[in-house]
N, C-alpha and C positions, 0 to 999 in steps of 0.2 A: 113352332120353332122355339128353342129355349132361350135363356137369359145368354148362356154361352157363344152359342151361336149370332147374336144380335151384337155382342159385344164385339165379336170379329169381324162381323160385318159391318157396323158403325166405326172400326178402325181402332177400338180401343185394345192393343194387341200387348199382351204380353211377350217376354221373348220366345224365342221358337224354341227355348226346351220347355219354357213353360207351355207353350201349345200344344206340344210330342207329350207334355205329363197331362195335359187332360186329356187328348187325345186315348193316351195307355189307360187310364180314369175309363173312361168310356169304353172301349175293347171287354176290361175286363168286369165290368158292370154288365156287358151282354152275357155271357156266361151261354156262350154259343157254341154248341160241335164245332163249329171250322174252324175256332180258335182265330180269331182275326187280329186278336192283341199279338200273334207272334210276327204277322205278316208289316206289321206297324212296327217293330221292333227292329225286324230287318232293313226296312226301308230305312228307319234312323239313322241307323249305325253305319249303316251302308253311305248313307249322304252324310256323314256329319264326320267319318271317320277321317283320323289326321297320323301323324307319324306318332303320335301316344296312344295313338289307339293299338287293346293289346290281339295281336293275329289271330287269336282265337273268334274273339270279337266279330273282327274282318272276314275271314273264311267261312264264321257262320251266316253271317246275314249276306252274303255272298251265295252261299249254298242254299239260304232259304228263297233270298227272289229267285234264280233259278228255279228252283224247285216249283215256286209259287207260280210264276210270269209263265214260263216255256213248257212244266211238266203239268199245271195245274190243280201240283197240291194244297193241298188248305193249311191253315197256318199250323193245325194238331198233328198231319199229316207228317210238314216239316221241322217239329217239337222232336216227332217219333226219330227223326232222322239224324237229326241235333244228337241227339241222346245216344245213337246208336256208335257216328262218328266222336263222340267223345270218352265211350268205353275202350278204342282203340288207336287213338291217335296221339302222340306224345308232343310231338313238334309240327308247327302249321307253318306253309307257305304264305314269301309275303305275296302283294299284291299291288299293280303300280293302281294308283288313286288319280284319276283326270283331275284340272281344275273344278269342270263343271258337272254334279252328279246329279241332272234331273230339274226340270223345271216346277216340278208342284213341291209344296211345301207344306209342312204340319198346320201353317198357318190357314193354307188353302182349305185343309182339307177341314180342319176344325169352322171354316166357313160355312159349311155346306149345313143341313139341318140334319140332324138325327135322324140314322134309320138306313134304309136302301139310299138314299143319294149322298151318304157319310159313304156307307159302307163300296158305292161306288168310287168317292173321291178316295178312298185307301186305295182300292185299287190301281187306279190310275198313278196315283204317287207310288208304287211298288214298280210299275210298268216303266215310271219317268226315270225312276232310278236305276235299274238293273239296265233298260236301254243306254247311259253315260257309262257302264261297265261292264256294258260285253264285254270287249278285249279280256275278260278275267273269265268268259266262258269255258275256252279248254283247260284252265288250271283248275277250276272246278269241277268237272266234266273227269278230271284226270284224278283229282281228290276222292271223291266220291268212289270211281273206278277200282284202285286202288285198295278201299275198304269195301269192297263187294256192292257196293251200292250205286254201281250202275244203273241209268234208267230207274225204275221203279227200284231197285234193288231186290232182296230176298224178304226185305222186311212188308213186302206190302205185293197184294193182289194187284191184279189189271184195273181192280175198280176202285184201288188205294185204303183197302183196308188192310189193318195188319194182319199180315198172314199167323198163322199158329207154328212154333217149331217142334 
């Protein structure tokens, strides 16, 4: 277990952006195919989003737990997807924000030790947040739709890689 890790669990916590910035520190220090720094990204922005947060923002990390929680893409997967709806979309729907988005926290999760039991507490904090904003399922669901990216969309095979056009 590292010096980081002890330090969350001994209680000595920085604030919870400071926790999300080593947390994103750590994502992209893995340098991993599934891309798990985006999955960390979404769940942020997701939980931490307020009425200055800008729609873009919103809709994406909206589209990525989705994508992540229910469709089971990986965070590269939901990069590719990112990428695709932003070639074609000019204006974003809003999104109503519940008080409460998710009970794990960056703080949580940067508890946990390095590795498979981090990489599990991201998950779980993806899963705690997108469960507070279902409700934003079909306006998702209908986004996506919309730019042909239904389901898997055109951009990606059965098994989630990208297809060739």
């Amino acid at each position: 277990m590292g010096e980081t890790t002890e330090k969350y669990r001994a209680g000595a916590l920085p604030s919870e952006r400071g926790a999300c910035d080593e947390l994103q520190c750590y994502t992209l220090c893995l340098g991993d195919e599934a891309f798990l720094h985006q999955n960390v990204v979404d769940a942020w922005t997701a939980q931490h989003a307020d009425t200055g947060t800008k729609p873009i923002a919103l809709a994406f990390a909206l589209v990525g737990l989705y994508l992540h929680v229910e469709g089971g893409f990986s965070g590269r997967q939901v990069q590719r997807v990112h990428m695709a709806l932003a070639r074609h979309r000019k204006g974003w729907p809003s999104f109503a924000l519940p008080r409460e988005r998710g009970s794990v926290t960056a703080h949580q999760v940067m508890a946990t030790a390095p590795g498979p039991e981090r990489d599990r507490a991201i998950e779980a904090w993806c899963a705690s947040v997108w469960e507070t904003l279902r409700e934003s399922r079909q306006a998702v669901v209908e986004l996506l739709e919309l730019h042909g990216l239904g389901g898997a969309g055109p951009y990606f095979t059965s098994s989630g890689s990208q297809r060739r056009s």
